[in-house]
N, C-alpha and C positions, 0 to 999 in steps of 0.2 A: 696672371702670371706670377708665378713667384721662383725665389730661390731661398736656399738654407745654407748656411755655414756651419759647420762641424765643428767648427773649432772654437774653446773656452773660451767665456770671460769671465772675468772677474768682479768679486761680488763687490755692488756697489750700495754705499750706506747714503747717499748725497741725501735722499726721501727723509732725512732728520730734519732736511731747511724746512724752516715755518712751523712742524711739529714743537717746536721749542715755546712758542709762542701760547699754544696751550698751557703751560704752566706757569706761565710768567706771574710771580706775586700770589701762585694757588694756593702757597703755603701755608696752613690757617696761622691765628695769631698765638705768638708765644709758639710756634712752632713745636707742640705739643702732637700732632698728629700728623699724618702725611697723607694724602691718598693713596691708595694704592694702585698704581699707572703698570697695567698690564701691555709689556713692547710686543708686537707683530716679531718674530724670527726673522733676518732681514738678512741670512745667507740663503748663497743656493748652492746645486753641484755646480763646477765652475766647467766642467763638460758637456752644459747643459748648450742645444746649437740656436743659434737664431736665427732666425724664418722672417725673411720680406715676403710681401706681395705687393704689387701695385697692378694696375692697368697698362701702364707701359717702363719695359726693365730696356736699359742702355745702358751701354758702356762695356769692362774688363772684369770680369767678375773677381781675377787676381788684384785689380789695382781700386777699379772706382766702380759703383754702381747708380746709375741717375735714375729714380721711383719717378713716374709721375702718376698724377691722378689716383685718388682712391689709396693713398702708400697704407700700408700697415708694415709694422716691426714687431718683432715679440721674442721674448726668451725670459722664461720660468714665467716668473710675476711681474713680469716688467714688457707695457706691452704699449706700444706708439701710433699713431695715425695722424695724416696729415695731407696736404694736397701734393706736395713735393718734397724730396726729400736725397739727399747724398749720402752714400756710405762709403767709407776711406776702407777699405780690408787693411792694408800695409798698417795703416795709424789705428783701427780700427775704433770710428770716430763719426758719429754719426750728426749731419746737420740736417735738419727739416723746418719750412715756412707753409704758412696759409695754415690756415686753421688748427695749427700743431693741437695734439690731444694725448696725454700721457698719464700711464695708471703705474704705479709702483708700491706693491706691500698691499694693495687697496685705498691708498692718496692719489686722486688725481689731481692733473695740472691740465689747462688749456690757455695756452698764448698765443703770440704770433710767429716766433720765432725759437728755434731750440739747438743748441750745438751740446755736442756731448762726447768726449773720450770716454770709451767703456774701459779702457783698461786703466787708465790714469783718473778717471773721475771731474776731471777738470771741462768744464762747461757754462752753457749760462740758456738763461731761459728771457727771452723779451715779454713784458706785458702778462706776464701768466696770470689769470684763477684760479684759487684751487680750494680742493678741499681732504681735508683727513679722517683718516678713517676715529683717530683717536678722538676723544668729547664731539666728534659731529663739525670740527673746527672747518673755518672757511674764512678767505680773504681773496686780496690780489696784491700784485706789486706791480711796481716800472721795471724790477727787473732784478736775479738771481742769479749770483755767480757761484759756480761750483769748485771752490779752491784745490778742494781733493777729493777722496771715498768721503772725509768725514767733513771736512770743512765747506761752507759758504755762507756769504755774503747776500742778504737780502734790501734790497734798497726801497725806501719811499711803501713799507708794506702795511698792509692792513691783517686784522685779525680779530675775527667773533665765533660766538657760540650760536648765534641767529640763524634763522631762517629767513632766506629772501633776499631783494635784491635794495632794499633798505631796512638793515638790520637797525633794532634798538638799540644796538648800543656796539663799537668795534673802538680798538685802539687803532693807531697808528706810527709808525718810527721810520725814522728817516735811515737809518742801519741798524743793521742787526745780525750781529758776527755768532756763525753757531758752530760749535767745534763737539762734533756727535763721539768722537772717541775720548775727548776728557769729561763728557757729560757738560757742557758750557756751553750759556748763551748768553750774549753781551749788546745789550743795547743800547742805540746813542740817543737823543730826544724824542721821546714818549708823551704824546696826548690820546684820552682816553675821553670818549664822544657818547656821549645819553642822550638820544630824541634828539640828534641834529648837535648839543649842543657840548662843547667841550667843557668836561668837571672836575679834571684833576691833571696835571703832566709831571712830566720828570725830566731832569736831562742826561740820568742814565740809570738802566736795567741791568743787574744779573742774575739767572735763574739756571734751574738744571731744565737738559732736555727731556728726561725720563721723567722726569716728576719727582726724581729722589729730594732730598734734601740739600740745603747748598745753603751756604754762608753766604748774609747777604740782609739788607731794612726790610723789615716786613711792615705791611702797610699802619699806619701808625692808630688809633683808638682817641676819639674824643668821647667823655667824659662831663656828664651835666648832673651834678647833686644838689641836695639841698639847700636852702637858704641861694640859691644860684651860685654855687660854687662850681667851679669849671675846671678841668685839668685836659690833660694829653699827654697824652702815652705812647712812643714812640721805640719797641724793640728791635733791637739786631740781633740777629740767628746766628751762630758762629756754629757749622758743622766740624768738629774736631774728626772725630770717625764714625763710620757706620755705626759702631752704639758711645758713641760719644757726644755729645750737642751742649751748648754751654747757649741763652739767653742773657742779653744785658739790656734795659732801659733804663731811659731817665724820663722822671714821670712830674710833669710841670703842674702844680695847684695854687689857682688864681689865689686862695688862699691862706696855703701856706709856704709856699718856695717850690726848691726842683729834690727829689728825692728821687735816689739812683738803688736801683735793685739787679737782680742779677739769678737765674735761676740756671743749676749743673745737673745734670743730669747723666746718668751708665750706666750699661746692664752687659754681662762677659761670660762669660765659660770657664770655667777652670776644671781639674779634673777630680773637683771635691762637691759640683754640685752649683756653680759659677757664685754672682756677686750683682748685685743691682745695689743702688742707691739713687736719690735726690738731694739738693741739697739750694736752697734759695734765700737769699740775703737781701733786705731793703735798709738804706738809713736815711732818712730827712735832714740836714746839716740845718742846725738856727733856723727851727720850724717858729712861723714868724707870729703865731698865735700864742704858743706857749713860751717862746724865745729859747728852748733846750732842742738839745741835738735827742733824734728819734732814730727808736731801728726796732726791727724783727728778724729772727736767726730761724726756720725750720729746716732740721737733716733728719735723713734716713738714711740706714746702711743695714744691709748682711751679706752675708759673704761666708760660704763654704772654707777652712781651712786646714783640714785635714780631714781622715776617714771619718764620718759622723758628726765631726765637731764643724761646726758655724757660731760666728757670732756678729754682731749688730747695735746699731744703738737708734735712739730716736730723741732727737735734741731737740728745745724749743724754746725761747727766749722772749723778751719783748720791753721795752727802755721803758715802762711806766703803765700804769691799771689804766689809763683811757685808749690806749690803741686801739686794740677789737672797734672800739665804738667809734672811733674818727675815724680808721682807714678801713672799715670793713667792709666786703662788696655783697655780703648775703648775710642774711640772718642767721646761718648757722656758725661764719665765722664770727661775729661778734658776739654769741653766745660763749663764745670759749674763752674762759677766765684761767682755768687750771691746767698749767704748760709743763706737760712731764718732759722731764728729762731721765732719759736711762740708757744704759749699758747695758751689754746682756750678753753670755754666752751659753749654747747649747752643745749640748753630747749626745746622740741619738744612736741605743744599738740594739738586736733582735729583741729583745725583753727590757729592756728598762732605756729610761732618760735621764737624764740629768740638766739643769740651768741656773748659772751665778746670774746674778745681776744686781746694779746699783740703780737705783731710783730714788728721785728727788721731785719736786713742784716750782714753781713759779708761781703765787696764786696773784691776777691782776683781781683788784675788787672793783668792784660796783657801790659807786658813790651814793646808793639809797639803800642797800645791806649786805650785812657782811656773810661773806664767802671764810671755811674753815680752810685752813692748813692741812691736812693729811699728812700721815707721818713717812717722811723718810724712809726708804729701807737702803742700808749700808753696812753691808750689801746682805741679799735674800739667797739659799741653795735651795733648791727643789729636787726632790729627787723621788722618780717615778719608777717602780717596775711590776712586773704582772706577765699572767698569761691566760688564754681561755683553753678549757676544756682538757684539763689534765685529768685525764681519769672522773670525766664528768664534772667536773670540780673549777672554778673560775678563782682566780688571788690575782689580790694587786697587794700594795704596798705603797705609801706615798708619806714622805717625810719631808719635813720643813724647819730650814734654822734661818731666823730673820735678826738681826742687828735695828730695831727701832730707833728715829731719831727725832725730835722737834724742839725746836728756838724755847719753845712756850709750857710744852704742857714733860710731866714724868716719861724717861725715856726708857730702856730695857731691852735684851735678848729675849727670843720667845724659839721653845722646839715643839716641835709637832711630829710625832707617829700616829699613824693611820694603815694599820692592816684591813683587811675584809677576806673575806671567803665566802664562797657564794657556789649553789649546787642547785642549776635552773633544770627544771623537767618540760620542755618541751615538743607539745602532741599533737596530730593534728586535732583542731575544735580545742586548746587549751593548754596553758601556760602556768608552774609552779615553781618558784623561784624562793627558795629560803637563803638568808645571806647573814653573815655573825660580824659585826666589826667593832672594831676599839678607837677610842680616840684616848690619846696621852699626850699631854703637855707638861711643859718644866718652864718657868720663867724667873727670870734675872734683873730685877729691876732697880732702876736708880731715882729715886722719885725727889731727889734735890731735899735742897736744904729747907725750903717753906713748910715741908712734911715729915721731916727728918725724928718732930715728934710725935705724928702719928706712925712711928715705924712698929710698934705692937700689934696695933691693929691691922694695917695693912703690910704684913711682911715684905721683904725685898727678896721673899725666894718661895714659889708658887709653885705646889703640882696638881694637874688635875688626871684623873685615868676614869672613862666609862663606855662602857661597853653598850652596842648597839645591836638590838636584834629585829632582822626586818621579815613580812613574808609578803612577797605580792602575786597574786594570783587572777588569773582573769580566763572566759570561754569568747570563745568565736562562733553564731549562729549567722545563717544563711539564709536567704530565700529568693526568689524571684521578685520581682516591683517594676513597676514602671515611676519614669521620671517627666515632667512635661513632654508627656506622648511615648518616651522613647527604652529600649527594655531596657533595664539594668539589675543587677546584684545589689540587695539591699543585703547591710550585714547588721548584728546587737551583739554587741564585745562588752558585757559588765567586767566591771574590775573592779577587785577587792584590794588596798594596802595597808599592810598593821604595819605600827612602829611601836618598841618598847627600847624607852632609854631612861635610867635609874635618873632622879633628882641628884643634884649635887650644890650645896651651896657656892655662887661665882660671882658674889660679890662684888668679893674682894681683888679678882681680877680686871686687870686695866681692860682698856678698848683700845686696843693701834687700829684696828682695819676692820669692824664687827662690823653688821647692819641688817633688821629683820630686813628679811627680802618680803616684796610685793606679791601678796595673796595670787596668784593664777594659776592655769593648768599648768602652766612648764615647772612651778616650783610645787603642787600640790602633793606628788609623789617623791619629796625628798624630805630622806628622813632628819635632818636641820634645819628648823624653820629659818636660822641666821647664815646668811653669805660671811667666811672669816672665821678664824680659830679660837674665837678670844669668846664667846659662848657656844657651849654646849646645851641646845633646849632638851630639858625633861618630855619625854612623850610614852604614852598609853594611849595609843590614838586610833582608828579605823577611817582610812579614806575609800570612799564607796564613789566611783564613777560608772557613766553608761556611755558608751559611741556606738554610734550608730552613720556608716558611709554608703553612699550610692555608689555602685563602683558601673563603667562600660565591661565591654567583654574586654577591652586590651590593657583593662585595667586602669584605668584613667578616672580620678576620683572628682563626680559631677559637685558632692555636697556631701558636708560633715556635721555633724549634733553633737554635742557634747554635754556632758550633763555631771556635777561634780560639786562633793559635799564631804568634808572631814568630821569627825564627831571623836569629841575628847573627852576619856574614861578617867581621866583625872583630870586635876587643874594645873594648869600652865604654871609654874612656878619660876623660871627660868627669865629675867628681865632683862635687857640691856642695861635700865634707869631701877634704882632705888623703887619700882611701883609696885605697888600690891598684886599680889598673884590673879591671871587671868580663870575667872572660875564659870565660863559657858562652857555649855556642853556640846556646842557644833559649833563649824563656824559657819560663814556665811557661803551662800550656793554658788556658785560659777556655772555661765550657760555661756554655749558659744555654738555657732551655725556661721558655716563660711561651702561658700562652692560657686565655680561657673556652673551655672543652669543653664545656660547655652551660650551658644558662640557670639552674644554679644549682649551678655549679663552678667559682671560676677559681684559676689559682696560677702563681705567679711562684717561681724558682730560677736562682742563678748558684754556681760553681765556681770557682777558681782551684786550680789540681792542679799541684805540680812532679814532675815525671817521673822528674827524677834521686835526687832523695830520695823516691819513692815516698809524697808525703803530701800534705794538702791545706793549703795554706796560707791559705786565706778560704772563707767560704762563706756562702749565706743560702737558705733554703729559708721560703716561706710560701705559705698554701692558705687560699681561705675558702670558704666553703658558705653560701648563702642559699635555703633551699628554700622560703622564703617569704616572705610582709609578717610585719616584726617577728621575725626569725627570724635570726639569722647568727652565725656560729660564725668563728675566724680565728685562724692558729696557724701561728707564725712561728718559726724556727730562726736564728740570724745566730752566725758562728764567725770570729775573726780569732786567725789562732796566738799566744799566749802573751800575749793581752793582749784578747781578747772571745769569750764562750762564754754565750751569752743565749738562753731558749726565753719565749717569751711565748705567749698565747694571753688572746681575751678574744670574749666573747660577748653578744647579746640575747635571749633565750629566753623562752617561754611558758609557765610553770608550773601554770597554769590558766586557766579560760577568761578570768580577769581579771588575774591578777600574772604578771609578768615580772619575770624578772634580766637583772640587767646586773652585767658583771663584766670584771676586767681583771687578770691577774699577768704580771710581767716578773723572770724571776728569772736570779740570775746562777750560774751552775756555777761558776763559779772562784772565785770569795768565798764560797759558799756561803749567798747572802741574797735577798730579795728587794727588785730595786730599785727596783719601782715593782707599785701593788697599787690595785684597786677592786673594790668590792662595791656593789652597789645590787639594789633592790626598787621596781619601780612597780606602783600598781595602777589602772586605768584603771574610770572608769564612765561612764554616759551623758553626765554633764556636769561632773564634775572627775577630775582624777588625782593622786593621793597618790604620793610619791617619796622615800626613804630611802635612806641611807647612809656611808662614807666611805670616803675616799680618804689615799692614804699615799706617797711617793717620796723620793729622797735630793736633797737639797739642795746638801750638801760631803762630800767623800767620809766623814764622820765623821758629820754631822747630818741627822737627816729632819724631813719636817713632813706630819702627819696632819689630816686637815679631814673636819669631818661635816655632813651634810647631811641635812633634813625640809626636803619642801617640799610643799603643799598648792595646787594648782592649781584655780581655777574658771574652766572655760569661759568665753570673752568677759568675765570679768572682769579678775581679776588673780591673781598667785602670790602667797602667804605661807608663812613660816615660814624658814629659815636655811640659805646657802649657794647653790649654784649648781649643782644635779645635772645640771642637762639641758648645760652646757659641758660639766663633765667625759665626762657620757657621751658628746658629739659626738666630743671630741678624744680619747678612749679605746678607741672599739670604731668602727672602723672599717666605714661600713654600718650604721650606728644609727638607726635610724627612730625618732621624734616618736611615741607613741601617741595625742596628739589633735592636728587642725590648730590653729595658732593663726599668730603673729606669728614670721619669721624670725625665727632666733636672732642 
């Protein structure tokens, strides 16, 4: 038997209670990322009718209706069964007992007993299980009050991401107030249970229900270093606005005292193009080692301000040269000695740019060699403009006026123009590109009083003007090939590139910002062998390259050859240093071969070979294999003569059906050490992953810093225990897979 009522109800949100509980504490640490928590739509039409059935209907169909046996209820997504059951029409208010069973949104519930106002939302549920559709969640309580559509009250409830009816691992709270329309959920005494046993509690929770972001302690970071130095790290999230967030911690070291940091963050719209920035502050007050007060300042800012115009800066500070090396948490941040500071503003319009800016250093040294100053600019204009294919025809134009400054060495004004024009012939099977450009400088120099009587020889007012002429040309041949079994486009693209640029004696000009750049393909085709204005190289030269790519048919490139040798028709005359002119006639070869050859092989290799000494002077060879999920292997070579001789290799593997390593060594041949070193061990199960080990690299050529790592991870919950394995392992093994999904790193 059944019956249907016609008439609406209204949409009820209650199906938030215990949902909440999934994100309790999910927030990763530093609040740096959020998962992203896709809601079920949880209106309906409110037109929509509801339909009983039971085995026996009694009563007034106007007032009261008594289900028994077999009851069902339903309307849209919201659908009930149970052994008995009362429905009020007038209140329209439905109570049911015995075996109560309820599905809402795709959550269900099953208790013993259930009252419910459909129109007011106010209700309670006795003894329920349940489970949600969102992360798989599952629990029970003593019992659930429904305060309204959006509020209730959970008591005495549980909550896991497990499977089963002893899960590994579930919290528990004695309440827990969830208020679905402010996004809030408030909990009272919290313990959290691993294999029976309780490992961590609180005596109170706030979280969001959606999974957004919410102001509020996120779980705190222990911290194991070297020499057994120990700290703890302990952040609060403060959500200002949807792109607002501000972090604060205070970071306790058994070492050296408590050091409070603080990191801002925002990103906004405006109708120029918007504005993002970061901005993170740490100081150590009476660091108890060195007895001085410590600190570090990084910001970033740009920000659109009117049509085309933006500007920005990028700040960086640091209270003394041993920072990087005593607080550093990775090898590339205590690599960084040279902390720019600059200002900057851009113009951007259809044909041309423009950009001021001031820049300055901070240079922290290293207590076994010295690091150089780089000079000031106060302040640098840049200015860009050009067009392609004017009547066949390519110009640019790029001008530079920089204000030089340094404590220590000759300072000075320097201008720079730079036209080009350029008239590319492009065919199918081959490419002719002739291009004419000028470089002109004027400089203004102050070279102080220590030099004041070399000012004959080295004038205080410098111009240089030399014209460049370039032509680069290269064909495109085709054929068919096969590749490990499979057909492909084999193509041989030689390429010719002349440069001629007149000698000019340059002495006598300073260096603010000069530096030959490094022999490779990316600079072999430019016509300056120096990165910087402050030399212009003399060239009579012919670069002669060959490539050769496997291509698929969609175009997708398996493997590339490269093959690549300069030869000079005069000699190099043009030096940074007072040294005698360069008098070979080639220089030395560049080989390079990189490609995936199949879908779980790829490798990268370059060469630099001189011919005349029969030796190689650089090199870098590396390969990785991924023959699977969770699987990759990567084992890298890098050689620079008399001064880098490095083999690394670092892996994910599968040791059993459940532990994986993760590992990483960089070791140096020529020192005989190892420069950089990890070890880890994850073990992965239905619904947490356990994670061990530590990490070790050099700091200053003399000091290293070791860090250990235990982390215990629960599914949709949160991580506990110390350190930070899943960074290291990202930024260490190259191809490092996540063994559970959760929240970007």
């Amino acid at each position: 038997m059944s019956w249907k009522k016609p008439a609406a109800l209204p949409s009820q949100r209650w199906a938030y209670a215990l949902t909440a509980l999934v994100t309790a504490t999910a927030v990763p640490l530093h609040a740096q990322t959020v998962q992203n928590v896709q809601k079920r739509e949880r209106t309906e039409d409110p037109n929509l009718p509801v339909t009983v059935r039971a085995e026996e209907i009694s009563g007034r169909p106007e007032r009261e209706l008594i289900l028994e046996r077999k009851v069902e209820l339903s309307r849209g997504q919201t659908r009930m069964k149970a052994d008995r059951a009362c429905f009020k029409n007038v209140e329209n208010e439905v109570t049911a007992n015995g075996n109560v069973w309820m599905e809402r949104f795709g959550d269900t519930y099953k208790g013993e007993e259930l009252q419910l106002n459909l129109s007011s939302g106010k209700g309670w549920v006795l003894r329920p299980e349940y489970r949600m559709e969102l992360n798989n969640a599952q629990g029970s309580a003593k019992r659930v009050d429904f305060i309204s559509e959006d509020e209730a009250i959970v008591t005495d409830g549980t909550y896991t991401t497990c499977e089963g009816l002893t899960p590994d691992w579930y919290l528990k709270s004695n309440t827990l107030r969830l208020d679905a329309g402010r996004d809030v959920g408030v909990a009272g005494k919290t313990v959290i249970y691993f294999k029976g046993v309780p490992i961590i509690g609180t005596p109170a929770l706030s979280f969001s229900l959606s999974g957004a972001r919410r102001s509020g302690w996120l779980p705190p970071t222990v911290g194991l270093r070297s020499k057994g130095r120990a700290e703890v790290l302990q952040p609060y999230y403060v959500n200002i606005a949807p792109n607002r967030d501000l972090t604060l911690y205070p970071r306790w070291m058994l070492d050296r005292g408590i050091q409070f940091g603080a990191t801002g963050r925002y990103l906004g719209e405006n109708d120029y193009g918007g504005y993002a920035g970061q901005t993170h502050a740490e100081v150590l007050p009476n660091d108890k080692v060195t007895k001085t007060d410590r600190w570090r300042v990084n910001s970033q800012h740009n920000q659109g301000v009117a049509r085309g115009l933006s500007f920005g800066w990028n700040l960086n500070g640091a209270s003394d040269d041993n920072y990087p090396s005593d607080f550093s948490q990775s090898i590339s941040s205590s690599a960084e000695r040279q902390l720019v500071r600059e200002v900057r503003t851009d113009y951007r319009a259809e044909h041309w740019n423009m950009s001021l800016r001031a820049q300055s250093y901070q240079i922290l040294q290293d207590p076994n060699f010295f690091i150089a100053r780089p000079y000031a600019r106060l302040p640098e204009l840049l200015i860009h403009a050009g067009r392609y294919d004017v009547n066949g025809f390519d110009w640019a134009v790029d001008t530079e006026i920089t204000r030089f400054s340094h404590p220590d060495l000759p300072t000075g004004n320097r201008a720079v123009l730079m036209p080009q024009v350029s008239y590319p012939i492009v065919r199918p099977g081959y490419h002719i590109t002739p291009k004419l450009s000028l470089h002109a400088s004027a400089y203004e120099l102050s070279r102080g009083a220590d030099t004041a009587a070399n000012a004959a020889a080295a004038p205080n007012s410098l111009t240089r003007v030399l014209p460049t002429f370039s032509l680069d040309s290269g064909l495109v041949f085709e054929r068919d090939a096969k590749l490990a079994g499979r057909k492909m486009t084999q193509t041989l693209e030689p390429r010719l590139f002349y440069v001629y640029t007149p000698y000019k004696d340059q002495s006598k000009f300073p260096n603010f910002d000069t530096f030959e750049a490094s022999f490779n393909m990316a600079q072999i085709f430019n016509e300056n062998r120096f990165i910087g204005h402050d030399r212009v190289s003399d060239a009579n030269q012919l670069t002669a390259a060959l490539v050769s790519r496997f291509l698929e048919s969609n175009g997708a490139e398996r493997l590339r050859l490269v093959f690549g040798q300069r030869f000079y028709l005069n000699e190099q005359r043009v030096q940074l240093l007072a040294n005698a002119p360069r008098t070979e006639s080639r220089s030395d070869v560049l080989l390079q071969a990189s490609g995936r050859i199949s879908e779980k092989w790829n490798f990268d290799s370059a060469v630099q070979y001189n011919a005349s000494a029969s030796s190689v002077v650089a090199s870098n060879y590396g390969v990785q294999w991924q023959p699977g999920e969770k699987k990759v292997i990567n084992a890298e070579y890098r050689f620079l003569r008399d001064s880098v001789k490095n083999a690394m290799i670092s892996s994910q593997w599968p040791l059993s059906a459940r532990w994986y390593g993760v590992g990483r060594m960089n070791y140096s041949v020529l020192s005989h050490k190892v420069v950089e070193s990890l070890v880890g061990l994850e073990y992965q199960a239905d619904c947490w992953v356990f994670r061990m080990g530590g990490q070790r690299f050099v700091t200053t050529t003399r000091n290293t810093s070791t860090q250990a790592f235990v982390q215990l991870e629960l599914n949709g919950l949160s991580k506990l225990g110390f350190g930070s394995p899943l960074e290291s392992f990202y930024k260490s093994v190259p191809g490092y897979t996540r063994l559970n999904p959760g929240p970007s790193r």
